[in-house]
mmCIF file of the N, C-alpha and C atoms, coordinates in Angstrom:
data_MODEL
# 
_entry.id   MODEL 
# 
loop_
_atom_site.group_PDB 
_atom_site.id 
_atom_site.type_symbol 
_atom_site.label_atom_id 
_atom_site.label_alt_id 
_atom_site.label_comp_id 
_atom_site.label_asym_id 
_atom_site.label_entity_id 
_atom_site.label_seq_id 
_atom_site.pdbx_PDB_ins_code 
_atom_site.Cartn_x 
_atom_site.Cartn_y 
_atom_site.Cartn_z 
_atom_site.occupancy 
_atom_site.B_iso_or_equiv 
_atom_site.pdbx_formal_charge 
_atom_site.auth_seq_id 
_atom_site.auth_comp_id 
_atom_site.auth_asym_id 
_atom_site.auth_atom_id 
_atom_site.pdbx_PDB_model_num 
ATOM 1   N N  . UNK A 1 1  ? 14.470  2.184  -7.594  1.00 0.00 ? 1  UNK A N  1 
ATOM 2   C CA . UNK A 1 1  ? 14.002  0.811  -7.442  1.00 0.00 ? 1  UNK A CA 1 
ATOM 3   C C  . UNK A 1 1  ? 15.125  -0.186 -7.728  1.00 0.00 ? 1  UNK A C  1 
ATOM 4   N N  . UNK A 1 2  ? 16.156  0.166  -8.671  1.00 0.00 ? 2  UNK A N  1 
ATOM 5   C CA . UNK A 1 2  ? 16.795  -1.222 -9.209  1.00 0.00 ? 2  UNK A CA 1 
ATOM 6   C C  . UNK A 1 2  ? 17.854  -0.700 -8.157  1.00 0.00 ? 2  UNK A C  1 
ATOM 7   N N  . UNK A 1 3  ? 18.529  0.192  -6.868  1.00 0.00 ? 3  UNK A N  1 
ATOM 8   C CA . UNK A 1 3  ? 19.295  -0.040 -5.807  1.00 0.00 ? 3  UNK A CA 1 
ATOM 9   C C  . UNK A 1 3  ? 18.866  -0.451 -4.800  1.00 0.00 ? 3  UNK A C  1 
ATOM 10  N N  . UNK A 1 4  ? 17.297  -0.548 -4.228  1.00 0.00 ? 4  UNK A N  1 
ATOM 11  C CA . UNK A 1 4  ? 16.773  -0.889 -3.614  1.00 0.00 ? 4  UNK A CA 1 
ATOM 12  C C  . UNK A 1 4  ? 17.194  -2.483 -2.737  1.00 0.00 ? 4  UNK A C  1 
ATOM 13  N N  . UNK A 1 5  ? 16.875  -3.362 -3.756  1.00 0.00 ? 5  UNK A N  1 
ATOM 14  C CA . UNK A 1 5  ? 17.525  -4.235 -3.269  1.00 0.00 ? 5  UNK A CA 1 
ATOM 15  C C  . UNK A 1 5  ? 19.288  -4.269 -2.404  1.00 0.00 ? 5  UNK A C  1 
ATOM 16  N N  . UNK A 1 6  ? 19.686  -3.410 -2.866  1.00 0.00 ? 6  UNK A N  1 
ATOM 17  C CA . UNK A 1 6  ? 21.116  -3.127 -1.998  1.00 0.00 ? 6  UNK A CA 1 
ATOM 18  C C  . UNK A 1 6  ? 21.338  -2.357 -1.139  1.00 0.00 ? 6  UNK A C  1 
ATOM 19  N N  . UNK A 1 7  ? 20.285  -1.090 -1.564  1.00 0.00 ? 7  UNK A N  1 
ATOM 20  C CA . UNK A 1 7  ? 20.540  -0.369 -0.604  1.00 0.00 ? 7  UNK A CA 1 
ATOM 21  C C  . UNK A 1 7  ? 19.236  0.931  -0.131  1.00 0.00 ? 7  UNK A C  1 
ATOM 22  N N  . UNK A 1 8  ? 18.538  0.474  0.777   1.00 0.00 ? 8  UNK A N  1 
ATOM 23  C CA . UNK A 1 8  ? 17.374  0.900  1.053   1.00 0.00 ? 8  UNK A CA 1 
ATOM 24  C C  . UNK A 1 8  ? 16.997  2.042  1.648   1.00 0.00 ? 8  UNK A C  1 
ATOM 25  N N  . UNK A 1 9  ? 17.624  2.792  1.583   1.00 0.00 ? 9  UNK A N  1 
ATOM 26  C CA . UNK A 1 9  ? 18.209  3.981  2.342   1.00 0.00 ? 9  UNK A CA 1 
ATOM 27  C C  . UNK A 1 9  ? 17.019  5.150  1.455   1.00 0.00 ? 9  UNK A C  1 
ATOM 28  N N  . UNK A 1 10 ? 17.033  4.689  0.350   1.00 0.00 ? 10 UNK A N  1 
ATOM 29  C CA . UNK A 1 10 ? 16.048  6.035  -0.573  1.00 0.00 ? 10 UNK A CA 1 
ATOM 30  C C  . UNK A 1 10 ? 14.929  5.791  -0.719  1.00 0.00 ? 10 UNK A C  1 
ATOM 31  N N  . UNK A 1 11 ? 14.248  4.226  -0.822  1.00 0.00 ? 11 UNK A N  1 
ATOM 32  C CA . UNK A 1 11 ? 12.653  3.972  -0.255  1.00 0.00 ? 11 UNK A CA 1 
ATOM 33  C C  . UNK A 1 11 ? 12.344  4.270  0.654   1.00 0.00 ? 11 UNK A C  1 
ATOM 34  N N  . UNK A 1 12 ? 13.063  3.838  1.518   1.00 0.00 ? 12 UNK A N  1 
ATOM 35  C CA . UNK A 1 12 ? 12.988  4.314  3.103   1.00 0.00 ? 12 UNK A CA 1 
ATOM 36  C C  . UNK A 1 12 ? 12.694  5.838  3.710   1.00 0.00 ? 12 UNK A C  1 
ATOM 37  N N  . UNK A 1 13 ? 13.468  6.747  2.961   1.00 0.00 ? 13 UNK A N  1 
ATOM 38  C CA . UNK A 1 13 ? 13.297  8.070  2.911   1.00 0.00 ? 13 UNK A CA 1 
ATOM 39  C C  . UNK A 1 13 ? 12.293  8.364  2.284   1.00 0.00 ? 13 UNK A C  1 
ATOM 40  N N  . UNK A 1 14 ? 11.445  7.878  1.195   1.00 0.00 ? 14 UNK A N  1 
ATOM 41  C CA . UNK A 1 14 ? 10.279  8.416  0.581   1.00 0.00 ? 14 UNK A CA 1 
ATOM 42  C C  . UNK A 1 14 ? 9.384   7.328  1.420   1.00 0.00 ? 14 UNK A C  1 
ATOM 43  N N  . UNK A 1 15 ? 9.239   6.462  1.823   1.00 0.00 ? 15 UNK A N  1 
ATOM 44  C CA . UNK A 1 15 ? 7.880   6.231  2.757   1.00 0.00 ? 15 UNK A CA 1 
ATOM 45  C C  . UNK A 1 15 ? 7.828   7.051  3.844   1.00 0.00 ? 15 UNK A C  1 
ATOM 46  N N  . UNK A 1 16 ? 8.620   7.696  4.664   1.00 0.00 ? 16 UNK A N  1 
ATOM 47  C CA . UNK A 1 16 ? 8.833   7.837  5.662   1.00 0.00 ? 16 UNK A CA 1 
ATOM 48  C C  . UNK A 1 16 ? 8.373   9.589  5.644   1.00 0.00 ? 16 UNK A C  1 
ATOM 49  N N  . UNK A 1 17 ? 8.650   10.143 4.585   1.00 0.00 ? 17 UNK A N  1 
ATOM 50  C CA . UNK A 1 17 ? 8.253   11.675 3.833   1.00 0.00 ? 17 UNK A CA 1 
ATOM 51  C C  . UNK A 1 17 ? 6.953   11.551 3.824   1.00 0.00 ? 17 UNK A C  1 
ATOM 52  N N  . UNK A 1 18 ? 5.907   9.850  3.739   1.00 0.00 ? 18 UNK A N  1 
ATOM 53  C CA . UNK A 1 18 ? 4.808   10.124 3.301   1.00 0.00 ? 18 UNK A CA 1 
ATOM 54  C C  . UNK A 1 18 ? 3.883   9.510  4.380   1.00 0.00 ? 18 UNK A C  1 
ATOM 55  N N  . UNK A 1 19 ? 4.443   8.745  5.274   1.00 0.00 ? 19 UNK A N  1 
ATOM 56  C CA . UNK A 1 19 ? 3.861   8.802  6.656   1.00 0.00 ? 19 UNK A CA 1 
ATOM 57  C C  . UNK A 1 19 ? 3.287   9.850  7.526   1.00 0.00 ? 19 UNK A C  1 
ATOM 58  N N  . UNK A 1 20 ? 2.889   10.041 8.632   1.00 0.00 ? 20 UNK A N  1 
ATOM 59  C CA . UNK A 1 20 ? 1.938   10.586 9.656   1.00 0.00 ? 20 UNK A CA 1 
ATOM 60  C C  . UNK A 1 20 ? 1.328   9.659  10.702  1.00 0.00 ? 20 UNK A C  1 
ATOM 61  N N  . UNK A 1 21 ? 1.544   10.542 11.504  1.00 0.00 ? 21 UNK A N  1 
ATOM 62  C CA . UNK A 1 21 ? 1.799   9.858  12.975  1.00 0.00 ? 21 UNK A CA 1 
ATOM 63  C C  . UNK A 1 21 ? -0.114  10.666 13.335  1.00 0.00 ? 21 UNK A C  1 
ATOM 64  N N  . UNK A 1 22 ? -0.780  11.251 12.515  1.00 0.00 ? 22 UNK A N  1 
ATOM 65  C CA . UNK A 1 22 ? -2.265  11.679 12.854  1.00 0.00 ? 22 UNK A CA 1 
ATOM 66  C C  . UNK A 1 22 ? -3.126  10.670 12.254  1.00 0.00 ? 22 UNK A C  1 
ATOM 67  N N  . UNK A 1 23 ? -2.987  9.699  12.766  1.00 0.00 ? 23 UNK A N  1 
ATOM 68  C CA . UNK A 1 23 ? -4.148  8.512  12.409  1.00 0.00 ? 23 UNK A CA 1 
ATOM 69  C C  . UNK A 1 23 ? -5.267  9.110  12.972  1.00 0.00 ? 23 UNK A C  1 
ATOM 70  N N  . UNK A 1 24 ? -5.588  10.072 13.763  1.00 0.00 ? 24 UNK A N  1 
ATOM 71  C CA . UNK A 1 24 ? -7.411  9.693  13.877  1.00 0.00 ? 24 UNK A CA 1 
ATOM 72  C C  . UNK A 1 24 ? -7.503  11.322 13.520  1.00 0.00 ? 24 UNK A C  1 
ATOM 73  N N  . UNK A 1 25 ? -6.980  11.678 12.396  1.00 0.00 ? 25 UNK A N  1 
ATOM 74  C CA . UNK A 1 25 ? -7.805  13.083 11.815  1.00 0.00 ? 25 UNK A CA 1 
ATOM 75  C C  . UNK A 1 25 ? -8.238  12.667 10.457  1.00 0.00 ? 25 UNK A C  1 
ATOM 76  N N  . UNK A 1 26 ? -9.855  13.090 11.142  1.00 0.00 ? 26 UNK A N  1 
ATOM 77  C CA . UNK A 1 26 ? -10.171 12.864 10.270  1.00 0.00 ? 26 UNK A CA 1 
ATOM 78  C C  . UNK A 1 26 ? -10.257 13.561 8.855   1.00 0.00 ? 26 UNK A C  1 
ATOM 79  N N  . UNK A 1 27 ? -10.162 15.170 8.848   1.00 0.00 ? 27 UNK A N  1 
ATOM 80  C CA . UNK A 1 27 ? -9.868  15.615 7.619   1.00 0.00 ? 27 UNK A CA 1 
ATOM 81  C C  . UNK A 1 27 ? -8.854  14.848 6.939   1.00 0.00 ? 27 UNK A C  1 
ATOM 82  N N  . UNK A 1 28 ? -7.282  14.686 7.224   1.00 0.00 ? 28 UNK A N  1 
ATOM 83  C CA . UNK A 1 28 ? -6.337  13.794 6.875   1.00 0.00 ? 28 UNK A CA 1 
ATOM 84  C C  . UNK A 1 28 ? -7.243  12.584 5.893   1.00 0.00 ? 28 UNK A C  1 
ATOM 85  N N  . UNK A 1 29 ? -7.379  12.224 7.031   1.00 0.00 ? 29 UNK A N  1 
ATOM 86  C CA . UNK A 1 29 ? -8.163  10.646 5.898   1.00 0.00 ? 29 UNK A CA 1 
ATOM 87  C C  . UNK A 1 29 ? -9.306  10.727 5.042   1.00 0.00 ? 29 UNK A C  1 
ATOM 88  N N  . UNK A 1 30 ? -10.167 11.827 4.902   1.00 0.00 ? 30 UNK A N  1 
ATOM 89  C CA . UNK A 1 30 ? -11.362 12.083 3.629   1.00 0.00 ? 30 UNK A CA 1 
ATOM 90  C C  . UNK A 1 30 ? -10.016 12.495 2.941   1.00 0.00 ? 30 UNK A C  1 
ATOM 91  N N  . UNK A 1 31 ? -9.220  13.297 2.942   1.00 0.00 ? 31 UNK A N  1 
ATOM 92  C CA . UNK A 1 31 ? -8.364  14.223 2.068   1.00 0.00 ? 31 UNK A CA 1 
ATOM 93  C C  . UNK A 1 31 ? -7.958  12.634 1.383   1.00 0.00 ? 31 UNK A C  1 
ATOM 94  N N  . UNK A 1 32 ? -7.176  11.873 1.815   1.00 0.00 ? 32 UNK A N  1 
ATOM 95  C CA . UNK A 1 32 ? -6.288  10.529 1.430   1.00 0.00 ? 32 UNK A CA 1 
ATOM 96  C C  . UNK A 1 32 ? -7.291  9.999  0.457   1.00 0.00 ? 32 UNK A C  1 
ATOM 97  N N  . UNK A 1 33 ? -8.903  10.377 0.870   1.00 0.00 ? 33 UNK A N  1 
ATOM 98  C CA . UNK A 1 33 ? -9.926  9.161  -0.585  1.00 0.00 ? 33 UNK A CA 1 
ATOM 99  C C  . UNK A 1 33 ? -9.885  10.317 -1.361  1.00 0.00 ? 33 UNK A C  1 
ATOM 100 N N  . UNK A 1 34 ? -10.142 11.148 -0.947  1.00 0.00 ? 34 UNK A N  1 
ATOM 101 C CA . UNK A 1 34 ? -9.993  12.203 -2.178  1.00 0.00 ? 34 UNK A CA 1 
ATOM 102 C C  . UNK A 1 34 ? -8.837  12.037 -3.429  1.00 0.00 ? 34 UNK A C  1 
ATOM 103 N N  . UNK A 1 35 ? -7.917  12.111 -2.562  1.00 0.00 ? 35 UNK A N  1 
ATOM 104 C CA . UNK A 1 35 ? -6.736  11.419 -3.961  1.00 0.00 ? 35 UNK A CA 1 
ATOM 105 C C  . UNK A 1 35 ? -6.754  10.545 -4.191  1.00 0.00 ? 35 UNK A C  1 
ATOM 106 N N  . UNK A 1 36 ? -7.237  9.554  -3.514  1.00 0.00 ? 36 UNK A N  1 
ATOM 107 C CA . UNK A 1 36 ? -6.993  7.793  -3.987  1.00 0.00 ? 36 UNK A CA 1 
ATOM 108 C C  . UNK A 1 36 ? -8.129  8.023  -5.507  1.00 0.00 ? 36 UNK A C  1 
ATOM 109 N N  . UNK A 1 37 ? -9.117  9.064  -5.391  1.00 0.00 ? 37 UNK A N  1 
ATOM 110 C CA . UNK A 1 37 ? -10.129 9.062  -6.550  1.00 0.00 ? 37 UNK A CA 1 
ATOM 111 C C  . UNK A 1 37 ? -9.348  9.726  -7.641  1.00 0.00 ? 37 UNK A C  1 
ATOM 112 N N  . UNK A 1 38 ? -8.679  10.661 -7.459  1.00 0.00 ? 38 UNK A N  1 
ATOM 113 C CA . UNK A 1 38 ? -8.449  11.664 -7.883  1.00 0.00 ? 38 UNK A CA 1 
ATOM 114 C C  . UNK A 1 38 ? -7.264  10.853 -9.102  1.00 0.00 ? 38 UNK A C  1 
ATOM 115 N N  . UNK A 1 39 ? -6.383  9.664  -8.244  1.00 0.00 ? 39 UNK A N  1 
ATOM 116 C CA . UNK A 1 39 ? -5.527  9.192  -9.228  1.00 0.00 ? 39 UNK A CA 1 
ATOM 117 C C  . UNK A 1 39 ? -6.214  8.187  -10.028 1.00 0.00 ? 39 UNK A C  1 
ATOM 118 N N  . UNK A 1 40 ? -7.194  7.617  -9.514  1.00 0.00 ? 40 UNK A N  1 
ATOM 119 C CA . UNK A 1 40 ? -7.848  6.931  -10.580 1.00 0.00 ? 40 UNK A CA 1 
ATOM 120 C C  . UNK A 1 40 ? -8.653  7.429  -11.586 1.00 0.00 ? 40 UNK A C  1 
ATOM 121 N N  . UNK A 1 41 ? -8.868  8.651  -11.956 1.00 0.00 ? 41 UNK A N  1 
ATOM 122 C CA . UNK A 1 41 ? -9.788  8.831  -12.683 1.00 0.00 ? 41 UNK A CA 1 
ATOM 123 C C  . UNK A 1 41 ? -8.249  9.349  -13.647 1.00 0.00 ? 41 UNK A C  1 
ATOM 124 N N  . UNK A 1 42 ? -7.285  9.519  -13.391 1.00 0.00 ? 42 UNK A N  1 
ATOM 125 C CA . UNK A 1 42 ? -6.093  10.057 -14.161 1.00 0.00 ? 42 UNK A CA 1 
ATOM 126 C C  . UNK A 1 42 ? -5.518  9.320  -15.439 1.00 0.00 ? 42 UNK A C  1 
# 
């Protein structure tokens, strides 16, 4: 985070690791609330 501002090269690489180009599966997306719960209860 604190090179970020200079040099974006390693955010960039971890959004991009966590992207998917399968927008309409739907297992994919129950799986995604599944963790969105999963980190909130953490």
């Amino acid at each position: 985070m604190r090179k970020s501002p200079v040099d974006t090269s390693d955010i960039f690489s971890l959004i991009m690791g966590a992207l998917t180009d399968q927008i309409n599966d739907r297992e994919l997306f129950m799986k995604g609330i599944d963790y969105s719960y999963y980190y909130e209860e953490a």
